[in-house]
N, CA, C and O atoms as a GROMACS GRO file, in nm:
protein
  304
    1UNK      N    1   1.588   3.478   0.496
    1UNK     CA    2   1.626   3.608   0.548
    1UNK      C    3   1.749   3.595   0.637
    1UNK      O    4   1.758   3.508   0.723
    2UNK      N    5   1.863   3.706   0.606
    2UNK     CA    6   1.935   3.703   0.684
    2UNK      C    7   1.907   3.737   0.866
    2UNK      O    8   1.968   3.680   0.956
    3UNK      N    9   1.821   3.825   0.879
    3UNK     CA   10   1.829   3.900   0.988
    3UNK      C   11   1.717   3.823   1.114
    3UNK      O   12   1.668   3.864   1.220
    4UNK      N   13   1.707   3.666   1.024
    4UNK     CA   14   1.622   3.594   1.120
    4UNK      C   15   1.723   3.533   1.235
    4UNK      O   16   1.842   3.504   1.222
    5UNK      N   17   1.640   3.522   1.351
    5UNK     CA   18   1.741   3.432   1.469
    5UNK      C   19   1.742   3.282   1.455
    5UNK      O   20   1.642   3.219   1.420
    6UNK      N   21   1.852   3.228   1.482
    6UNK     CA   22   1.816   3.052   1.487
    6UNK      C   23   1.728   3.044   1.592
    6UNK      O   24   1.719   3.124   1.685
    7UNK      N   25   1.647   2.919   1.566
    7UNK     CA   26   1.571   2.869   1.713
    7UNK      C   27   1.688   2.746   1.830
    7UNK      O   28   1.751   2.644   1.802
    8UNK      N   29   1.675   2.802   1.925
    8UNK     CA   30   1.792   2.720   2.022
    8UNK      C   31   1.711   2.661   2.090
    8UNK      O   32   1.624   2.724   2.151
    9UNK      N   33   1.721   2.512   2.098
    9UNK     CA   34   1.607   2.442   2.182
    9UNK      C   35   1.718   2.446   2.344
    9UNK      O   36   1.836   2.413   2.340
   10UNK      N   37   1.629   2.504   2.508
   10UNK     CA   38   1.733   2.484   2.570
   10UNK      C   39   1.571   2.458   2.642
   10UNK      O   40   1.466   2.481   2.582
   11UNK      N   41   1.583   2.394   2.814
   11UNK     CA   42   1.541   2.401   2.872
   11UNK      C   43   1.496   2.510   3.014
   11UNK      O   44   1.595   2.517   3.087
   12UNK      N   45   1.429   2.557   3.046
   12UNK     CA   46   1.430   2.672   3.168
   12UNK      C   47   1.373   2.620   3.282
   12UNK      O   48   1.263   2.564   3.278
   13UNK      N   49   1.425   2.629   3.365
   13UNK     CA   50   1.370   2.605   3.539
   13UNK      C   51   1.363   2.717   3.595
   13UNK      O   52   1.457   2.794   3.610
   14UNK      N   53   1.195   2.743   3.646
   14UNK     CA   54   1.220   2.853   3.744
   14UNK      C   55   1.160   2.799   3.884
   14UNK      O   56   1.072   2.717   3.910
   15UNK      N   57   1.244   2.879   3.963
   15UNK     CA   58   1.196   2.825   4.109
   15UNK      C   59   1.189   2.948   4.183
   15UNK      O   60   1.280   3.022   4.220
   16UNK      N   61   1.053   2.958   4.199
   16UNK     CA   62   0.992   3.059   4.341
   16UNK      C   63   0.993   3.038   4.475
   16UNK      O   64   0.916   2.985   4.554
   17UNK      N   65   1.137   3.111   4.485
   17UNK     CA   66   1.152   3.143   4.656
   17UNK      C   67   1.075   3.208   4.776
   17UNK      O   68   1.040   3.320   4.738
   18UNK      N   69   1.035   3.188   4.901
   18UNK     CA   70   1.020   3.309   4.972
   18UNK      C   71   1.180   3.307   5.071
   18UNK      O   72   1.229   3.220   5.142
   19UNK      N   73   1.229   3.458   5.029
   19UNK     CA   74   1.346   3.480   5.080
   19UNK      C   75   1.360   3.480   5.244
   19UNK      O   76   1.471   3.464   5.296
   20UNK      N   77   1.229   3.500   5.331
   20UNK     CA   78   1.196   3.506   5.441
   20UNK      C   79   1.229   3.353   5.534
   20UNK      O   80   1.286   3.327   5.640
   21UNK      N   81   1.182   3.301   5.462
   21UNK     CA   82   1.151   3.123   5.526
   21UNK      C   83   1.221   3.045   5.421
   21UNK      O   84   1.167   2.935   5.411
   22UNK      N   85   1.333   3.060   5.328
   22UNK     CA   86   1.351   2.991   5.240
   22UNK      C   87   1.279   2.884   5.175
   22UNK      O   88   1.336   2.786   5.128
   23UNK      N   89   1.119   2.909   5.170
   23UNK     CA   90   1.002   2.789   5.120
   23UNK      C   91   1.034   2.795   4.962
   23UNK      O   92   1.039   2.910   4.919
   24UNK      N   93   1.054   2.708   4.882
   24UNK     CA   94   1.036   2.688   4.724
   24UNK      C   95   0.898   2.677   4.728
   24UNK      O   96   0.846   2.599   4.807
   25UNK      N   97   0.806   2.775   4.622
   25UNK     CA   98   0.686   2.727   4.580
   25UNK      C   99   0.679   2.656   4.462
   25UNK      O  100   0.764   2.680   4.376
   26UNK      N  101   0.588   2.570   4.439
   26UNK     CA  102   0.537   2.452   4.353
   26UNK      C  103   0.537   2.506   4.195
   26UNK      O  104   0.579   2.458   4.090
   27UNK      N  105   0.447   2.667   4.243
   27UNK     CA  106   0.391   2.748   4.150
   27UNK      C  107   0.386   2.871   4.171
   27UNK      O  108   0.431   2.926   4.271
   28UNK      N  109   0.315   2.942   4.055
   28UNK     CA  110   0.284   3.040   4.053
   28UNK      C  111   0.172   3.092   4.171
   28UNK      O  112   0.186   3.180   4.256
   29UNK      N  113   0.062   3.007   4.144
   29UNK     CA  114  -0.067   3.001   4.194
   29UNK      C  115  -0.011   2.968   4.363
   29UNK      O  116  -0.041   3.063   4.435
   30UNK      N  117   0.051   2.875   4.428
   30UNK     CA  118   0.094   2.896   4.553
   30UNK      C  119   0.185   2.993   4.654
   30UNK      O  120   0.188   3.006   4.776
   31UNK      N  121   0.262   3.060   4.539
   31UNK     CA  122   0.293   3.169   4.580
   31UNK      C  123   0.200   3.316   4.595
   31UNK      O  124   0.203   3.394   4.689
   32UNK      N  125   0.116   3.324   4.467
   32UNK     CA  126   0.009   3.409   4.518
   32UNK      C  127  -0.041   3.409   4.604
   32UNK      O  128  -0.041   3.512   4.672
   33UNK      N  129  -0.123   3.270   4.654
   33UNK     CA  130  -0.202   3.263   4.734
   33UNK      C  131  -0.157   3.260   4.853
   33UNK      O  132  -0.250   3.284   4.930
   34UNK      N  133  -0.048   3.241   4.913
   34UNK     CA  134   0.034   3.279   5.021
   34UNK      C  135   0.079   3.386   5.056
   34UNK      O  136   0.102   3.402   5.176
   35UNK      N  137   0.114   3.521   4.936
   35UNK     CA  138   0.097   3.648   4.941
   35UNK      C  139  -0.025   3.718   4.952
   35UNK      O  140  -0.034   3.829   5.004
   36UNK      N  141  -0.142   3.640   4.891
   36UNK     CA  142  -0.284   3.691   4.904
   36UNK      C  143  -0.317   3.644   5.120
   36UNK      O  144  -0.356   3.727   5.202
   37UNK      N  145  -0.292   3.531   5.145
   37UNK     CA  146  -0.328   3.484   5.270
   37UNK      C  147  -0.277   3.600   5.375
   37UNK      O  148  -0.170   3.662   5.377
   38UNK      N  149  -0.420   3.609   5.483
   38UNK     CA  150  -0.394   3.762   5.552
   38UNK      C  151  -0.315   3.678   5.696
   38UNK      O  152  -0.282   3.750   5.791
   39UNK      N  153  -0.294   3.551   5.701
   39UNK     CA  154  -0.258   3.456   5.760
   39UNK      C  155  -0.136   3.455   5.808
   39UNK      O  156  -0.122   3.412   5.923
   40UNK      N  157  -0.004   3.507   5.726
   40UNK     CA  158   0.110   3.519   5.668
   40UNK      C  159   0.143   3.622   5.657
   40UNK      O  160   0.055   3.697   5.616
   41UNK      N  161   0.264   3.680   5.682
   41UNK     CA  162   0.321   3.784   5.692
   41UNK      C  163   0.386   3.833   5.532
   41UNK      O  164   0.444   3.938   5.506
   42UNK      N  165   0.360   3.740   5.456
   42UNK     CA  166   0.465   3.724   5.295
   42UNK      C  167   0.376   3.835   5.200
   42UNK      O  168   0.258   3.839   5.165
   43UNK      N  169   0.496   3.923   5.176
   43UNK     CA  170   0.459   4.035   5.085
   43UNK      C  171   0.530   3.980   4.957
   43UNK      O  172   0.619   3.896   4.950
   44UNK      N  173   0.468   4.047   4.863
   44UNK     CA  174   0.557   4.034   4.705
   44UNK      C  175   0.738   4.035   4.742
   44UNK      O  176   0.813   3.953   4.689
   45UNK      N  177   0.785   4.137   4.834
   45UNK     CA  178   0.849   4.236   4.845
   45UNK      C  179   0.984   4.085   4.897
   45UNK      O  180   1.100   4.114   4.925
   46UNK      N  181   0.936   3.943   4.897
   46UNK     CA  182   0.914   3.877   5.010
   46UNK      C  183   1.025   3.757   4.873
   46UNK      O  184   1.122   3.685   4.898
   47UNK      N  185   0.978   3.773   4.784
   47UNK     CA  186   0.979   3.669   4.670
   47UNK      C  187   1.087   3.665   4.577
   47UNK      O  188   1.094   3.760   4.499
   48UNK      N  189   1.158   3.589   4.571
   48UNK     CA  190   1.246   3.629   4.463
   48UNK      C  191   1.222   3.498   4.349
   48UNK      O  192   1.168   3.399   4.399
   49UNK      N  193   1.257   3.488   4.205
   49UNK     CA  194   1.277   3.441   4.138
   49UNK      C  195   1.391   3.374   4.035
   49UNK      O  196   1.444   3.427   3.937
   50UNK      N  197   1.405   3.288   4.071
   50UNK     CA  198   1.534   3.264   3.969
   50UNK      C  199   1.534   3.182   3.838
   50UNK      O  200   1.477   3.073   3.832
   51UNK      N  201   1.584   3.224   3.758
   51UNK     CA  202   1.548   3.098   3.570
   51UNK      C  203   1.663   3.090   3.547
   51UNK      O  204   1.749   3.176   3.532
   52UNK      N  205   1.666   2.919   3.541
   52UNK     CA  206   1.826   2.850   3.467
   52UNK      C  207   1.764   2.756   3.375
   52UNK      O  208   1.688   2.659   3.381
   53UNK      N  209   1.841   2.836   3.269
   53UNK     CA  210   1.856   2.848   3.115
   53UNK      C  211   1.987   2.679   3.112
   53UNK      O  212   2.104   2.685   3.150
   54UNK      N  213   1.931   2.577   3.067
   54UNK     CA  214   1.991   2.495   2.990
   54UNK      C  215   1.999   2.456   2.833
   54UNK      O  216   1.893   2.416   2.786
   55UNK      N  217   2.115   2.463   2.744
   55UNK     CA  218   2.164   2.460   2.648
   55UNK      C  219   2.247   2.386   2.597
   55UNK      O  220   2.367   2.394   2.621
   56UNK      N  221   2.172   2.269   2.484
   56UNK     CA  222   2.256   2.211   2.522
   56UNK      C  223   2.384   2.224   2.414
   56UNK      O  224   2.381   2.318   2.334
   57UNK      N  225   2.496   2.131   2.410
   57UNK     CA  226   2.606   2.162   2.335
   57UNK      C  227   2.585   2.187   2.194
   57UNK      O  228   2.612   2.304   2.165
   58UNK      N  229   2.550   2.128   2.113
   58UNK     CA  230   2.456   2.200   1.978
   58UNK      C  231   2.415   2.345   2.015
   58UNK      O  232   2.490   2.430   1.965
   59UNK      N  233   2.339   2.382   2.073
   59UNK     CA  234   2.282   2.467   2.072
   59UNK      C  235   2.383   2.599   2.090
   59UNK      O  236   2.361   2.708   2.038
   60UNK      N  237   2.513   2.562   2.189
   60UNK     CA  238   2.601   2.644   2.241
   60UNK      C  239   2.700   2.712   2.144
   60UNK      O  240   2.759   2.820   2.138
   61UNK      N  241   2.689   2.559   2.048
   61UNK     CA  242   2.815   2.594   1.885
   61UNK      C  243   2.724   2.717   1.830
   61UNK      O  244   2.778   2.827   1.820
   62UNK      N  245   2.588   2.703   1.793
   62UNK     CA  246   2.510   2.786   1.710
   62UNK      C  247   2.535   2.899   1.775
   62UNK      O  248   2.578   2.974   1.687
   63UNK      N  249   2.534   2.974   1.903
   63UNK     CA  250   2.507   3.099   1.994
   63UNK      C  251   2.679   3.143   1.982
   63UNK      O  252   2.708   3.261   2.003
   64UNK      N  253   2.801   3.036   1.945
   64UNK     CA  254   2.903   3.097   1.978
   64UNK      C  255   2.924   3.150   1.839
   64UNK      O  256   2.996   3.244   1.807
   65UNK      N  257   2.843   3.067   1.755
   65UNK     CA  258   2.888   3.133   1.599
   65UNK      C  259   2.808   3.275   1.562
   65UNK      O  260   2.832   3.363   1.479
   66UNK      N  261   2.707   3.259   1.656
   66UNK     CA  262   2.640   3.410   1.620
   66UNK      C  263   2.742   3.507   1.715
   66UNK      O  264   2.834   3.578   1.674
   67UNK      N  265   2.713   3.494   1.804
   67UNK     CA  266   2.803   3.578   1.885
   67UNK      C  267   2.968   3.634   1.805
   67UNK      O  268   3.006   3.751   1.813
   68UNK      N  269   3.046   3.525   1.730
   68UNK     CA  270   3.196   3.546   1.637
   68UNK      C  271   3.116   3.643   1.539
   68UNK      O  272   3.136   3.764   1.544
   69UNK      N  273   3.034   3.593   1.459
   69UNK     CA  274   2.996   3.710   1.380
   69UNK      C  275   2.925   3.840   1.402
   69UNK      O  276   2.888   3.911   1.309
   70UNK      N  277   2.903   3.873   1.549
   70UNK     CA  278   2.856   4.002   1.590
   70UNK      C  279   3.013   4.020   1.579
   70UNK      O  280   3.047   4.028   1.461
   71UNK      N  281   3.104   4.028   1.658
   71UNK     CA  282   3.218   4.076   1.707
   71UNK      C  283   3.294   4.068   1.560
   71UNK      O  284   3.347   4.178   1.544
   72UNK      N  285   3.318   3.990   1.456
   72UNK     CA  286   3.376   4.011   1.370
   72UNK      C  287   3.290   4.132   1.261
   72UNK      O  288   3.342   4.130   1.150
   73UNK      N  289   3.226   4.187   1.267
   73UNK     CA  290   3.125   4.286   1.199
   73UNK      C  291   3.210   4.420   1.251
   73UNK      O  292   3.240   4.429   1.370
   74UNK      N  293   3.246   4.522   1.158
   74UNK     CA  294   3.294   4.660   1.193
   74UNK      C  295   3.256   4.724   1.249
   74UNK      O  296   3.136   4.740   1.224
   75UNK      N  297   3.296   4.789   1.333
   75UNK     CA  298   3.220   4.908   1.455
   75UNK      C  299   3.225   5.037   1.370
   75UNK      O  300   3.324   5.095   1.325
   76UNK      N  301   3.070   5.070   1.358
   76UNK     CA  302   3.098   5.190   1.296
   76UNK      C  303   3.105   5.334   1.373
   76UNK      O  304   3.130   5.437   1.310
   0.00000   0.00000   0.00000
């Protein structure tokens, strides 16, 4: 099928901040439970998240060739 996507093997890191105390959590589960703790002042509101997407050079040729053939396709 044409209209299938390649599979791009890349790696993802996410790291859970509290923006308050700049603490990295481990996890998921330690950040809850530090938002659950009545102990702590840390709301959701509190948390930010960030994901870095690694790709590697293989993978980058395949995404630039899809990408040339979106842009070379006619605008209708």
């Amino acid at each position: 099928m044409d209209n299938e996507l390649p599979k791009i093997n890349c790696t993802t890191t996410v790291t859970i901040k509290n923006t308050k105390t700049n603490y990295i959590y481990a996890d998921e589960a330690e950040k809850d439970a530090d938002i659950a703790n009545p102990n702590t002042s840390t709301t959701a509101a509190d948390i930010a998240q960030d994901i870095k997407v690694e790709i590697s050079p293989k993978g980058m040729e395949v995404l630039k060739r899809i990408m040339n053939q979106a842009n070379d396709k006619p605008k209708s």
